[in-house]
C-alpha positions in Angstrom: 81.3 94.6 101.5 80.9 90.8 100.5 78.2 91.5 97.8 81.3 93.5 96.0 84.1 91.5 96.9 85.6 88.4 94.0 83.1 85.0 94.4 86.8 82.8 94.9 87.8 85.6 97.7 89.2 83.3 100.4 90.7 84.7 103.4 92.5 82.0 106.1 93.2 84.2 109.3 95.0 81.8 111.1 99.0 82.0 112.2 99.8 79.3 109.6 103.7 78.7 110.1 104.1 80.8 113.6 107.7 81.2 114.7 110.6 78.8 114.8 109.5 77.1 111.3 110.3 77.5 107.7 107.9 79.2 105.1 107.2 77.9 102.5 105.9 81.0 100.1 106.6 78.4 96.9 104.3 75.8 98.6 101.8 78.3 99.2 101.8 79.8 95.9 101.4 76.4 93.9 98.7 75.3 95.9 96.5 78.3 95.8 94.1 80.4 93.3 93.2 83.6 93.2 92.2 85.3 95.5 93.4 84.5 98.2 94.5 85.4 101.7 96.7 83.6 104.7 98.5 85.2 107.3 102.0 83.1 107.2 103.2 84.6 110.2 103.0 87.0 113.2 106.0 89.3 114.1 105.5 91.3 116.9 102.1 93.7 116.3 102.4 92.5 112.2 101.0 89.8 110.7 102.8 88.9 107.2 100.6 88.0 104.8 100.6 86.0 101.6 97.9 86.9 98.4 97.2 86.0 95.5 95.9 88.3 93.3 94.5 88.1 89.8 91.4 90.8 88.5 90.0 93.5 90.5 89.4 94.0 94.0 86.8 96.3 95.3 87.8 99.8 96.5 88.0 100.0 100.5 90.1 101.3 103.3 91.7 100.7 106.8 90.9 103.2 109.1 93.6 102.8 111.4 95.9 100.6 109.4 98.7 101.3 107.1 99.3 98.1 104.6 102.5 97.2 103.1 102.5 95.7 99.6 105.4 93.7 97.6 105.1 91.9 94.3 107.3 88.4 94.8 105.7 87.1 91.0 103.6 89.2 88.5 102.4 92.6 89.0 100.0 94.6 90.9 98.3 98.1 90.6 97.6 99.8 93.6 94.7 102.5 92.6 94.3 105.0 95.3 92.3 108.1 96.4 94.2 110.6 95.1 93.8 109.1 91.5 97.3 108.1 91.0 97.7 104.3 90.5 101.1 102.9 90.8 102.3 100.3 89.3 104.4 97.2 91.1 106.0 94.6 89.1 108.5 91.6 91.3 110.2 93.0 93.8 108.2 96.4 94.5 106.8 97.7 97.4 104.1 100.2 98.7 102.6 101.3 101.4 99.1 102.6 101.2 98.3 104.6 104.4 95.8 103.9 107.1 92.4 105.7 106.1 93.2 106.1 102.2 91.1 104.5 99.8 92.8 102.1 97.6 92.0 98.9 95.3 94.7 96.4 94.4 94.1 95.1 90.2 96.3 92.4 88.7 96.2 91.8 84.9 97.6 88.4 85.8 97.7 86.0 88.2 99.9 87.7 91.0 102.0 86.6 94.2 101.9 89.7 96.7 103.7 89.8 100.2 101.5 92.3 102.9 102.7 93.4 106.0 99.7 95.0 108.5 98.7 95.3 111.9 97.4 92.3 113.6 94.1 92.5 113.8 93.4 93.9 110.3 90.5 93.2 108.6 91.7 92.2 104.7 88.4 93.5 103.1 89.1 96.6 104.9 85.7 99.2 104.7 84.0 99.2 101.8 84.8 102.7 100.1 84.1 103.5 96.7 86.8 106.6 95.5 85.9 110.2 95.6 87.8 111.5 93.1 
């Protein structure tokens, strides 16, 4: 899935802030481009991550993971499978279900709050739609 995935895709894996300390989403936001990826946190068997989205990102899926989206700054579309997008603008959630193929767009640069199993691979499987 690389070959289809943004050149400036950056994805930082690592339990950034842990427990105990204070997260700094602002921080993170200022200091970052598009698109990018770090895991702020772990709670229990979640990891909360923090993107930044701006474009397109390829279509893909998680075959055992549901993913929890919500806009903080900007807004998102969430195309999935079944042809329906939905639109989130600050404040809005969604949760794509494990094993349905989705792709996240942002007509501007976007802050985006994700909640997923630990574990989770952030490209997901490469998975162009059926529909």
């Amino acid at each position: 899935m690389s070959e289809n995935l943004p050149n400036n895709f950056r994805n930082n894996a690592d339990d950034k802030y842990g427990k105990l300390r204070l997260v700094d989403i602002p921080a993170e936001s200022r200091e970052n481009l598009p698109w990018f990826n770090q895991t702020l946190t772990t709670v229990n068997d979640a990891v909360v991550r923090l993107g930044i989205f701006e474009g397109d990102f390829p279509w893909h899926k998680h075959a055992d993971q549901d993913e929890f989206f919500l806009v903080l700054e900007g807004e998102i579309v969430l195309d999935v499978e079944s042809g329906e997008s939905v639109r989130l603008g600050p404040h809005e959630g969604f949760t794509v279900p494990k094993n349905v193929r989705h792709r996240p767009r942002s007509p501007k640069r976007s802050v985006v709050l994700m909640v997923e199993s630990v574990g989770i691979v952030p490209t997901g499987d490469y998975a162009p739609p059926t529909v």
